[in-house]
RONUKOL-714371 format. One record per residue: residue in one letter; chain; x, y, z of N, C-alpha, C in turn. Coordinates in pm, whole numbers. Layout:
N
{a A {X Y Z} {X Y Z} {X Y Z}},
...
//
This chain:
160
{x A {-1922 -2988 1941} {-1821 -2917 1864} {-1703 -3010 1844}},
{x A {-1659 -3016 1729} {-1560 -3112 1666} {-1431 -3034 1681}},
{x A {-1316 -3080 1639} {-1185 -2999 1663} {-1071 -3081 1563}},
{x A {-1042 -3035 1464} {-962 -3062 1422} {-815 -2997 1382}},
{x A {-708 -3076 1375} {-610 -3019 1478} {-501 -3043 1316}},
{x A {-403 -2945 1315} {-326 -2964 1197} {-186 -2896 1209}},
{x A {-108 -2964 1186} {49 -2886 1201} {130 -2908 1114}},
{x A {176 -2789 1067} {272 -2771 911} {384 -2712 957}},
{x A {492 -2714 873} {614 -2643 894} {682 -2662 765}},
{x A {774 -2552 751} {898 -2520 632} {1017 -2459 705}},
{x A {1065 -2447 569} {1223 -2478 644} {1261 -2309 545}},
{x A {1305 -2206 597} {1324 -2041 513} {1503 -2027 561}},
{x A {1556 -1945 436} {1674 -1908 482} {1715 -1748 522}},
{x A {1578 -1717 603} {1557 -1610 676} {1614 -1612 811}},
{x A {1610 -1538 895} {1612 -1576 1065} {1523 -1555 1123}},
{x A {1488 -1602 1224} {1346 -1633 1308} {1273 -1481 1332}},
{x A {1375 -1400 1406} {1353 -1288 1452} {1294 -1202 1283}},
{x A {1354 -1172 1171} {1290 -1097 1095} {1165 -1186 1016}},
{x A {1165 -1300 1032} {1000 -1362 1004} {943 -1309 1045}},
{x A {926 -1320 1207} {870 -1290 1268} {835 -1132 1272}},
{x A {923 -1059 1242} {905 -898 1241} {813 -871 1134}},
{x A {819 -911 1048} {721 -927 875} {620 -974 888}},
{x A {622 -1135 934} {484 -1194 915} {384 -1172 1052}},
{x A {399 -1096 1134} {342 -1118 1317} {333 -961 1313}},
{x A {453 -863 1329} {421 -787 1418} {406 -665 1288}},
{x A {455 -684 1184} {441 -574 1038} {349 -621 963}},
{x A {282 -710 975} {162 -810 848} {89 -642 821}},
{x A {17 -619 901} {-99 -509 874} {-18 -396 749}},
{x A {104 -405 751} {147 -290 668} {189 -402 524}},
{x A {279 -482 552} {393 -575 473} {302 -678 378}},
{x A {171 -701 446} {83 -817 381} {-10 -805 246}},
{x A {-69 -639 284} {-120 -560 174} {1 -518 60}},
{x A {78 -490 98} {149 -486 -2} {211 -556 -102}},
{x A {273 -707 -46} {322 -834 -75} {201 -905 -179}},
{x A {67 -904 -105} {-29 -981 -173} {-155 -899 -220}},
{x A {-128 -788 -271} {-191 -729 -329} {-351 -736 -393}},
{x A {-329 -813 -438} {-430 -904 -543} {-523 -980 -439}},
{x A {-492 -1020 -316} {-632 -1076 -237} {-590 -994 -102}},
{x A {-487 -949 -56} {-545 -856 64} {-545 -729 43}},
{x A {-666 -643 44} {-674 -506 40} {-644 -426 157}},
{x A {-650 -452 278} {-578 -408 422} {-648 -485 533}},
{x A {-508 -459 650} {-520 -489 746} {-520 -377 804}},
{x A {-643 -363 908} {-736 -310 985} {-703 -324 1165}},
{x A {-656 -237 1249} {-649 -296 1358} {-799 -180 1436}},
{x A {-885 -304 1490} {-1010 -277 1545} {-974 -213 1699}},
{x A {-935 -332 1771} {-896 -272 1914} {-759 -322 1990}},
{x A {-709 -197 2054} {-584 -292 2068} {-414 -211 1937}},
{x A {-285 -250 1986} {-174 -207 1870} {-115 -308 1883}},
{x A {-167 -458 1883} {-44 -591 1872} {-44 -640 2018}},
{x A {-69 -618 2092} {-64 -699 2221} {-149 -809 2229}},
{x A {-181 -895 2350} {-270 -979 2347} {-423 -896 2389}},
{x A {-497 -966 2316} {-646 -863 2303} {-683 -816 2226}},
{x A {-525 -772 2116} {-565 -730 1991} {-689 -730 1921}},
{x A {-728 -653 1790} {-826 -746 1700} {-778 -661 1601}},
{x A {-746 -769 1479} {-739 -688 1295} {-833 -796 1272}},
{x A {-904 -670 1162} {-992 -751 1070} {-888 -724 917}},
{x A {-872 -830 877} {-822 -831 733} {-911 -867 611}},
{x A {-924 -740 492} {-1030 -665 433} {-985 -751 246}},
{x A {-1003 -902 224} {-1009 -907 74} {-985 -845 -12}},
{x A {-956 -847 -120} {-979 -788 -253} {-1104 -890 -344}},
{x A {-1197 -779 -414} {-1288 -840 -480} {-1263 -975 -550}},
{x A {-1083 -1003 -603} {-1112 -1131 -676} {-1060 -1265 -568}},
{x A {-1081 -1233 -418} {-1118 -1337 -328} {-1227 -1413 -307}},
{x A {-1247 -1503 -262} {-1375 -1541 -248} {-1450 -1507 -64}},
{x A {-1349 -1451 -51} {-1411 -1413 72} {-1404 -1242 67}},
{x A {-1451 -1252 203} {-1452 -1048 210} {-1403 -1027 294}},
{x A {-1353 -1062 459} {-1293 -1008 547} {-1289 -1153 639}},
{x A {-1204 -1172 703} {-1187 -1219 865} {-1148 -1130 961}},
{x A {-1184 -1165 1086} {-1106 -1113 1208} {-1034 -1213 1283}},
{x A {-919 -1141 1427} {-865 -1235 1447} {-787 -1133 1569}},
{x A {-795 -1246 1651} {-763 -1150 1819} {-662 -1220 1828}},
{x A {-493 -1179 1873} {-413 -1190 1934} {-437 -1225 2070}},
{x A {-397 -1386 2087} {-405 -1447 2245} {-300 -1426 2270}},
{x A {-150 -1465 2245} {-86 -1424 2324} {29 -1421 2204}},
{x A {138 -1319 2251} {272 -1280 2128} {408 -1312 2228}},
{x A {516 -1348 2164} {648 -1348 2250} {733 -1330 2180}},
{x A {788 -1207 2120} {885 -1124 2074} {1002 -1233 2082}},
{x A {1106 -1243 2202} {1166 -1306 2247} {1202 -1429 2175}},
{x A {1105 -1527 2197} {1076 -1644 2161} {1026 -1644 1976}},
{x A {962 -1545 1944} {955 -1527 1813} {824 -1611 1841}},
{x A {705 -1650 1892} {593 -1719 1887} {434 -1618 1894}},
{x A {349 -1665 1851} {251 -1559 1852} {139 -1677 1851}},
{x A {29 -1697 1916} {-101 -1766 1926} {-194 -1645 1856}},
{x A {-289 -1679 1846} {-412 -1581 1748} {-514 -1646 1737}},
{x A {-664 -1619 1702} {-760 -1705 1666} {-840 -1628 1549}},
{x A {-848 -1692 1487} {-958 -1638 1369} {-1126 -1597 1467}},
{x A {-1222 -1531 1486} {-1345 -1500 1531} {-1433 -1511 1460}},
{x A {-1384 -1429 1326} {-1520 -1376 1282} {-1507 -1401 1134}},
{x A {-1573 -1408 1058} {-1562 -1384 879} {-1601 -1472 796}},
{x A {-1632 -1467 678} {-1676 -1540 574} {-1579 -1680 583}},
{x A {-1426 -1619 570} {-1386 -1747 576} {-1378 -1810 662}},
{x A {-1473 -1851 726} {-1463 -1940 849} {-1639 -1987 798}},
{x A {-1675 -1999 702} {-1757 -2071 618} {-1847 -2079 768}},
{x A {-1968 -2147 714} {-2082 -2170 792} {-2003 -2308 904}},
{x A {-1927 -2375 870} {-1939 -2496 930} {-1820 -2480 1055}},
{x A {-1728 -2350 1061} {-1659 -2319 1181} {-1717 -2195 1259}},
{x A {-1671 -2262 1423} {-1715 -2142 1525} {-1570 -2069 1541}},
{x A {-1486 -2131 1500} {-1357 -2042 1536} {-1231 -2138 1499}},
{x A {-1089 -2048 1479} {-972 -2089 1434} {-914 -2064 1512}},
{x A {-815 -2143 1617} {-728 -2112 1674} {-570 -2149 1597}},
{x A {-410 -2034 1606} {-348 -2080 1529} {-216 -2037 1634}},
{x A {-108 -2122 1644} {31 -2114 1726} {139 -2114 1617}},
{x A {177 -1982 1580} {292 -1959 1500} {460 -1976 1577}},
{x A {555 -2065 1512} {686 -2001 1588} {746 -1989 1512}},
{x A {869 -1908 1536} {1012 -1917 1406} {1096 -1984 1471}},
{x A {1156 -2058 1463} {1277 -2153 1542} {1409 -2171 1447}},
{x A {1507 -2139 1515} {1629 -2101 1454} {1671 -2240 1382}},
{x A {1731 -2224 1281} {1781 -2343 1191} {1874 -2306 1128}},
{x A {1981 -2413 1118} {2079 -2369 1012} {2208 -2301 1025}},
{x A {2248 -2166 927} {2326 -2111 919} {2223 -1985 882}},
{x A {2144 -1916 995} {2071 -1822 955} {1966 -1830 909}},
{x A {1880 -1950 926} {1760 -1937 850} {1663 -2010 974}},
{x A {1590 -2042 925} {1463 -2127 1031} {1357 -2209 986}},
{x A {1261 -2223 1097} {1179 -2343 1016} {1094 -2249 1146}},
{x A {945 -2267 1018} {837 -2189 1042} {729 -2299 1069}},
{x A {670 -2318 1212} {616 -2420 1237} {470 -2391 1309}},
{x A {379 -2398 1223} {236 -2384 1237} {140 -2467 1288}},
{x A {17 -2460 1394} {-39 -2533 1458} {-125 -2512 1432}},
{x A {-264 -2536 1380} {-457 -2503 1339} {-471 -2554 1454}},
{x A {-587 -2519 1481} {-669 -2605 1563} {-841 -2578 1471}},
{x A {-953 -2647 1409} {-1061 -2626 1348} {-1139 -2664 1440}},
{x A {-1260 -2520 1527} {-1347 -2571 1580} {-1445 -2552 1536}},
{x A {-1524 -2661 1488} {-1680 -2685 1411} {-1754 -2612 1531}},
{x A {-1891 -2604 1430} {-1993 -2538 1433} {-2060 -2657 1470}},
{x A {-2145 -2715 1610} {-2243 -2817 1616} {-2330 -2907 1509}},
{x A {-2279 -3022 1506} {-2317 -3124 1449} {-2287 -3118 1305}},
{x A {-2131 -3067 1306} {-2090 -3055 1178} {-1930 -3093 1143}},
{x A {-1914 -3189 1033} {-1807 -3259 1041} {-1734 -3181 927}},
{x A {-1595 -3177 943} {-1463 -3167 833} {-1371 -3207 830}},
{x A {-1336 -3209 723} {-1264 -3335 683} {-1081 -3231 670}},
{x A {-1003 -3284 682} {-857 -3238 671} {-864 -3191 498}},
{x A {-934 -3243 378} {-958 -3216 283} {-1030 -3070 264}},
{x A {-1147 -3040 342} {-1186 -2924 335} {-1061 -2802 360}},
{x A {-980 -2846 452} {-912 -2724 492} {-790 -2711 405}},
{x A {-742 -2821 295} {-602 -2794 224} {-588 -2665 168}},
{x A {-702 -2570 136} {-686 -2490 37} {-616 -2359 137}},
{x A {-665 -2335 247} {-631 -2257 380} {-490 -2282 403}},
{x A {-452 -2434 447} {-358 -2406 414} {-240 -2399 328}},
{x A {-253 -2414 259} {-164 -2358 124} {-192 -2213 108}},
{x A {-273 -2160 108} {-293 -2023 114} {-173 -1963 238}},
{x A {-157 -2015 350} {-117 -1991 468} {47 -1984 424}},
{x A {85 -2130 368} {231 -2136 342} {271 -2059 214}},
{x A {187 -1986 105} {190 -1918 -45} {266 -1785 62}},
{x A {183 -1787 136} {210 -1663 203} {334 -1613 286}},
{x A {375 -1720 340} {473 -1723 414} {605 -1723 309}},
{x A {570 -1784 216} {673 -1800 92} {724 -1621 33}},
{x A {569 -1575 -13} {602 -1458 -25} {689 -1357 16}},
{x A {649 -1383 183} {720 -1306 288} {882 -1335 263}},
{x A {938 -1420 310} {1083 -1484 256} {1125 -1450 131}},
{x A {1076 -1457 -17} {1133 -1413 -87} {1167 -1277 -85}},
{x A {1054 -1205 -22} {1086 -988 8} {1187 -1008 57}},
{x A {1180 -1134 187} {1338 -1079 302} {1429 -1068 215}},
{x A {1445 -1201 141} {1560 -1237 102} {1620 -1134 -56}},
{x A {1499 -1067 -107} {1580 -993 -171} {1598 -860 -128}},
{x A {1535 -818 1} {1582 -719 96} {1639 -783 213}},
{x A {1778 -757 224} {1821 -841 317} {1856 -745 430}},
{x A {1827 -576 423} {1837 -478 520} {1667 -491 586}},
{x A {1575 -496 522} {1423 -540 544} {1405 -606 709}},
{x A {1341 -518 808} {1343 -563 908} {1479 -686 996}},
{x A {1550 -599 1018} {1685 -622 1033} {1686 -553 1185}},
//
């Protein structure tokens, strides 16, 4: 099993704490709504947000996928950080056994933050990928995060 390892970050003129309230602990409600057009809902299987969790998050037909799942390892309110792993789903294509991902919000600025993301890609035996396979994931990842920030910012009472 191969492992490839990837870390992104941006810079939002949000604050850590309501990122984090939107994109971590409200996604299942805030995400379907925001991105309409490829997520049809978030699903919580077992578990309400703690570590152990599981949401499966349910596509819209003009995705190319149909659902992932994804268990909450560990969340820290506090700290504004949340670990998670992808398990299960189409998008995790034939050639991954699993996604592990370390979200934080870290304070920046004059009120805003920098949103700093960790992958980890663990292949499927005797199967290689390339940092190229995965650009589209993430950009999908940061479209998203973008989204989120523009709601805050033109609701600025919005998880407050």
């Amino acid at each position: 099993m191969g492992i490839v390892k990837l870390s992104q970050s941006f810079r939002t003129k949000v604050t850590p704490d309501r990122m984090f309230k939107a994109l971590i602990l409200d996604s299942h409600n805030l995400a379907p709504q925001l991105m309409f057009s490829s997520i049809k809902s978030i699903e919580f299987l077992q578990g309400k947000g703690e570590p152990g969790t599981i949401k499966q998050i349910n596509f819209t037909e003009a995705s190319q996928y149909n659902y992932v799942k994804h268990r909450i390892d560990a969340i820290d309110e506090e700290k504004c950080m949340c670990k998670y792993t992808f398990i299960e789903g189409d998008a995790l294509m034939d050639k991954l056994d699993h996604i592990t991902y370390e979200v934080k919000f870290e304070p920046y600025g004059y009120g805003g933050c920098v949103c700093k993301i960790t992958s980890e890609y663990y292949t499927k035996e005797n199967v290689e990928i390339k940092e190229e396979d995965i650009e589209h994931g993430k950009d999908r990842a940061i479209g998203m995060y973008e989204v989120v920030e523009a709601y805050l910012l033109a609701h600025p009472h919005a998880y407050t």
